[in-house]
ROTI-450668 format. One line per 5 residues: their letters; for each residue x, y, z of N, C-alpha, C, O. Coordinates in steps of 0.05 Angstrom, whole numbers, plus 5000, padded with zeros to 4 digits. Atoms other than C-alpha are relative to their C-alpha. Layout:
BEGIN
a	X Y Z X Y Z X Y Z X Y Z; ... .
//
This chain:
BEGIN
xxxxx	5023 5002 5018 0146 4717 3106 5005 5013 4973 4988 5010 4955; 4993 4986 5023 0184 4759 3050 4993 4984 4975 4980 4992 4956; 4986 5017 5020 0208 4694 3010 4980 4979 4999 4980 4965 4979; 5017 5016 5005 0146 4650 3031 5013 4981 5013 5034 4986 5024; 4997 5028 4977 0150 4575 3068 5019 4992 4976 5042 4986 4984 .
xxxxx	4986 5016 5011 0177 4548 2992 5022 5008 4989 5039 4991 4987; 4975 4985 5008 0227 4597 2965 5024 5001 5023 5048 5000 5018; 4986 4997 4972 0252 4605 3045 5016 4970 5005 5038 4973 5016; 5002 5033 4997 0260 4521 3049 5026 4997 4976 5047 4984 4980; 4984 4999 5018 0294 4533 2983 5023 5009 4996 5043 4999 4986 .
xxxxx	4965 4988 4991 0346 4576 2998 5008 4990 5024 5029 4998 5035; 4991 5007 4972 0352 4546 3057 5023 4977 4993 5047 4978 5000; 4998 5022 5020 0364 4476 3013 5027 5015 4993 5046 5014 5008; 4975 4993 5014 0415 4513 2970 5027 5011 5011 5051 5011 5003; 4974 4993 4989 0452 4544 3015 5017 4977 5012 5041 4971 5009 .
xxxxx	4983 5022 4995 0466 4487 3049 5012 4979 4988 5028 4963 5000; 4980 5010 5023 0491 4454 2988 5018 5011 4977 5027 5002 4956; 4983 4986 5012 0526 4508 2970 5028 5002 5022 5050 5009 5014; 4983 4996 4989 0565 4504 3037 5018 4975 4987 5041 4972 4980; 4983 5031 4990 0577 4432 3035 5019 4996 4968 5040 4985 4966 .
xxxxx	4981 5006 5024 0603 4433 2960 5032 5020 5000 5053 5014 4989; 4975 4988 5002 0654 4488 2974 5021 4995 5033 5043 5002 5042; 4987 5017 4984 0673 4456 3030 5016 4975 4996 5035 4966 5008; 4995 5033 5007 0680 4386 2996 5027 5017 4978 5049 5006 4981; 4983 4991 5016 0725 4430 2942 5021 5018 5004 5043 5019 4992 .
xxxxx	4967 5000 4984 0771 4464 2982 5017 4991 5021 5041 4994 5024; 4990 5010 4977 0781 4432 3039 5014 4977 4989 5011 4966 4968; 4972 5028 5002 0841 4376 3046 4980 4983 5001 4959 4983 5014; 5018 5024 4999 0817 4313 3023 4998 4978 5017 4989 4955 5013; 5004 5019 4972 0823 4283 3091 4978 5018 5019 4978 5009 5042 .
xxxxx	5009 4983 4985 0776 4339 3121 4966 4984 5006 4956 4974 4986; 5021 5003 4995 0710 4319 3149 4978 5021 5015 4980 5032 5037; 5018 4973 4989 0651 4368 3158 4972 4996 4991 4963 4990 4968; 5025 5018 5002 0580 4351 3176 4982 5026 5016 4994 5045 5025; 5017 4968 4991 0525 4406 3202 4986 5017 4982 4991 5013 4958 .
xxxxx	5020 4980 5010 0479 4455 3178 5005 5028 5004 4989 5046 5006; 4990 4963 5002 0526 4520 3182 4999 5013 4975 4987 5035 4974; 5005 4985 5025 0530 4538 3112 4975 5011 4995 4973 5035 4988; 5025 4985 5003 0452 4545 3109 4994 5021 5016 4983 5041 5007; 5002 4976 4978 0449 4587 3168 5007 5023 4993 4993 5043 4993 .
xxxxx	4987 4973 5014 0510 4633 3133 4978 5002 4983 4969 5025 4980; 5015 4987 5032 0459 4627 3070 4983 5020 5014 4978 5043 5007; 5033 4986 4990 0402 4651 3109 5010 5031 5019 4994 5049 5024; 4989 4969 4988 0445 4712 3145 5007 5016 4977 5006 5040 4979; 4994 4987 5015 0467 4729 3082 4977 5012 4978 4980 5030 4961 .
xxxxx	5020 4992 5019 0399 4731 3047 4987 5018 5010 4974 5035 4999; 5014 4975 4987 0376 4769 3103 5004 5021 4997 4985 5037 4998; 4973 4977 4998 0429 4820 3097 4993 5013 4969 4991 5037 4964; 5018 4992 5027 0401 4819 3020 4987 5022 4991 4990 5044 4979; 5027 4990 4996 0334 4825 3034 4993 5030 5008 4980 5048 4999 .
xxxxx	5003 4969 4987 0345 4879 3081 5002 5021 4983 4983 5035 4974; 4987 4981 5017 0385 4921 3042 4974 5010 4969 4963 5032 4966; 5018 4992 5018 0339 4920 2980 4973 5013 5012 4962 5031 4999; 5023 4986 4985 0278 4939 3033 5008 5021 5012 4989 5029 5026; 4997 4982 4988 0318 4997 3060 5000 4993 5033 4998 5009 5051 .
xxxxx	5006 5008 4964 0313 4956 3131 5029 5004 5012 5048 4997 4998; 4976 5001 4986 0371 4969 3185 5015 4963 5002 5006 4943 5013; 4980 5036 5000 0424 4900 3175 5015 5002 5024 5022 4981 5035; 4968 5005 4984 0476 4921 3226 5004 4987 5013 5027 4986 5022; 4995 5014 4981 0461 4870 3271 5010 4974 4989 5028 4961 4998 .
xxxxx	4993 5020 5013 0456 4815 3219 5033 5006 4997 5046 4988 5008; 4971 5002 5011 0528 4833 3197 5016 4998 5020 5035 4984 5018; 4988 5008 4975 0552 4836 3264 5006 4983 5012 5026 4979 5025; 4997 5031 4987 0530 4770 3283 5013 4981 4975 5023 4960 4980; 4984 5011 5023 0558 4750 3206 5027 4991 5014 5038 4972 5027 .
xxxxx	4965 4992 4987 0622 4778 3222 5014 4984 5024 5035 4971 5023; 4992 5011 4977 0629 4756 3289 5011 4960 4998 5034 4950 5001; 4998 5021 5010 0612 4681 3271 5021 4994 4984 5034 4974 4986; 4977 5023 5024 0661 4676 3206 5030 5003 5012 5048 4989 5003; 4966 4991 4982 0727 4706 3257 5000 4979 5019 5023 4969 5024 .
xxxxx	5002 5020 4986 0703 4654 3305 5006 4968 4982 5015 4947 4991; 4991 5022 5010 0708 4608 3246 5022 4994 4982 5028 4974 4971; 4975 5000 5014 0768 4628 3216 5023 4994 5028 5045 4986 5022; 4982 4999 4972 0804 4626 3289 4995 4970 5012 5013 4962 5027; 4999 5015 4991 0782 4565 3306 4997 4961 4985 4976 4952 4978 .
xxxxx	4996 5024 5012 0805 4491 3277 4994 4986 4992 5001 4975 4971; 5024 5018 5001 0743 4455 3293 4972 5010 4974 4949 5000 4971; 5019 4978 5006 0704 4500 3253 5006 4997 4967 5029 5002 4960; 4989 4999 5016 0698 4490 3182 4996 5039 4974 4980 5044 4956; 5013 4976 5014 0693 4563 3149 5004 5008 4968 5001 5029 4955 .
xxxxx	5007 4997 5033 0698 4545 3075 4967 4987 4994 4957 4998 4974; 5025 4996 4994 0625 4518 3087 4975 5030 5001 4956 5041 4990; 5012 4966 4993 0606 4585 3119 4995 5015 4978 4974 5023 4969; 4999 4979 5019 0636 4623 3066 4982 4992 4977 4972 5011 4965; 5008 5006 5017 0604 4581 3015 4973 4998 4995 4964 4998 4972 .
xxxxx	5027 5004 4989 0533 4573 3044 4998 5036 4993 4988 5041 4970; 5003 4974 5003 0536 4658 3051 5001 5008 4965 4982 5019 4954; 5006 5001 5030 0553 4659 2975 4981 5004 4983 4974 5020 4966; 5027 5017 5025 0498 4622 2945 4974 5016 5019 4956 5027 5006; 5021 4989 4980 0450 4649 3006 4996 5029 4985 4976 5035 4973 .
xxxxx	4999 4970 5023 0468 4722 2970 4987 4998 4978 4966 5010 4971; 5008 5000 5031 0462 4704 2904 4964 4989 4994 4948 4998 4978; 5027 5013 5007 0396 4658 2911 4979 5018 5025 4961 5007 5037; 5015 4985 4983 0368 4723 2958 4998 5012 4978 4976 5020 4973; 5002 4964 5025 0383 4776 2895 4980 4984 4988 4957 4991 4993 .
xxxxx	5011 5012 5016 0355 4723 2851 4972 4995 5010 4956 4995 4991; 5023 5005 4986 0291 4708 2900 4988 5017 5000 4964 5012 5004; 5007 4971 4999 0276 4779 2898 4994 5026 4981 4984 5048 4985; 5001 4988 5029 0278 4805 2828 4987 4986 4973 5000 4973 4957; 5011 5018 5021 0228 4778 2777 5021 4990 4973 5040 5001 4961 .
xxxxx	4981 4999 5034 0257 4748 2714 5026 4991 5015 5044 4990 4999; 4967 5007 5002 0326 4725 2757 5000 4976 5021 5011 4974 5043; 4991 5032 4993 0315 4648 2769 5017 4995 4991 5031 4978 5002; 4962 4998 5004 0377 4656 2730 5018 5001 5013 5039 4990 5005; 4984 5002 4980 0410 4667 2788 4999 4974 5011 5019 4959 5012 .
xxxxx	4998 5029 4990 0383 4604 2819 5008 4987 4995 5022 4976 5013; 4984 5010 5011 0407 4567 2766 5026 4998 4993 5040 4980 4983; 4962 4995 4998 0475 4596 2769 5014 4982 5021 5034 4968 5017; 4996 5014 4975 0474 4570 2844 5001 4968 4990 5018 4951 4994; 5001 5038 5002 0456 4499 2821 5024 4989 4979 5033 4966 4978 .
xxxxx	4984 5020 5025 0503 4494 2757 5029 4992 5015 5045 4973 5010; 4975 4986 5002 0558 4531 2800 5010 4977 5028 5033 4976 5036; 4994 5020 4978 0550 4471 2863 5004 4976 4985 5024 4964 4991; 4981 5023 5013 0555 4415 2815 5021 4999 4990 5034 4978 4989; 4978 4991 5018 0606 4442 2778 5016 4987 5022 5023 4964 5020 .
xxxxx	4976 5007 4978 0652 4439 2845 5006 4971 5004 5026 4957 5001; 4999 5031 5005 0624 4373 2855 5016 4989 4979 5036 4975 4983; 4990 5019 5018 0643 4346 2798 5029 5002 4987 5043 4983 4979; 4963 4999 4999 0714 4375 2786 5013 4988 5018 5033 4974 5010; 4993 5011 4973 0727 4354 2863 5004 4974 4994 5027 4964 4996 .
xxxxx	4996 5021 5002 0708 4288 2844 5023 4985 4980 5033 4964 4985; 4980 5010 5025 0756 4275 2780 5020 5018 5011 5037 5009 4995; 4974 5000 4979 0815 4309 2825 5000 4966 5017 5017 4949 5013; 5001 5022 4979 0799 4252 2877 5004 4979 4980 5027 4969 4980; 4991 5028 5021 0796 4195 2818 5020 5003 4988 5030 4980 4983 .
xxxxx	4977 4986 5009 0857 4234 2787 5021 4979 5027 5033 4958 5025; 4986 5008 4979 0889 4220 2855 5009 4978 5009 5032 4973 5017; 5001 5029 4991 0874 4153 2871 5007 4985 4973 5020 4965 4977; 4987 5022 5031 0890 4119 2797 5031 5019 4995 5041 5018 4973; 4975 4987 5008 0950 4157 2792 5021 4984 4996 5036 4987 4977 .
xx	4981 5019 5007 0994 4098 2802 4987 4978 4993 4991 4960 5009; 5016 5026 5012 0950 4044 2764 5004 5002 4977 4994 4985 4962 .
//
């Protein structure tokens, strides 16, 4: 109830297109990765935030962080540049959700997911016209 139904929906939103863009930008461009983990990391990471600025005990959030990103670094199927990328933006659009005056932050999140996008994409057209 901190962040409200639309700010909460919101970061929820961003994180998960903050996973999927730093997923889409590092990952090999044969990689396929589909799911709703990045928002999840966002939303552990805003918690982890949240907490912290309210003086609230985190250790469990970071525990179950932690645990999750070794599980996703260890295992193949698992994409954890998502994770990491979703946790990111989840951070940043928690400080920013939390501090009057710093939808600046939000907007950092939005410039800083297209951005990926759109470099990603002109590598990939780079790639494919290369011999044309």
């Amino acid at each position: 109830h901190y962040l409200g139904q639309r700010r909460f929906l919101a970061l929820y939103l961003l994180s998960a297109l903050g996973g999927s863009a730093a997923s889409y930008y590092f990952s090999d461009i044969n990689t396929v990765s589909v799911g709703a983990s990045g928002a999840i990391f966002g939303l552990m990471a805003a918690t982890w935030v949240i907490g912290n600025q309210l003086n609230v005990d985190t250790s469990q959030i970071v525990g179950l962080f932690v645990i999750n990103m070794l599980i996703g670094f260890s295992s193949s199927g698992i994409d954890w540049r998502a994770h990491l990328g979703g946790a990111v933006v989840g951070a940043v659009a928690a400080t920013g959700a939390t501090r009057r005056g710093s939808s600046s932050l939000w907007f950092a999140c939005v410039v800083a997911i297209v951005s990926l996008v759109v470099v990603r994409d002109a590598q990939i057209v780079a790639l494919f016209t290369q011999g044309n």
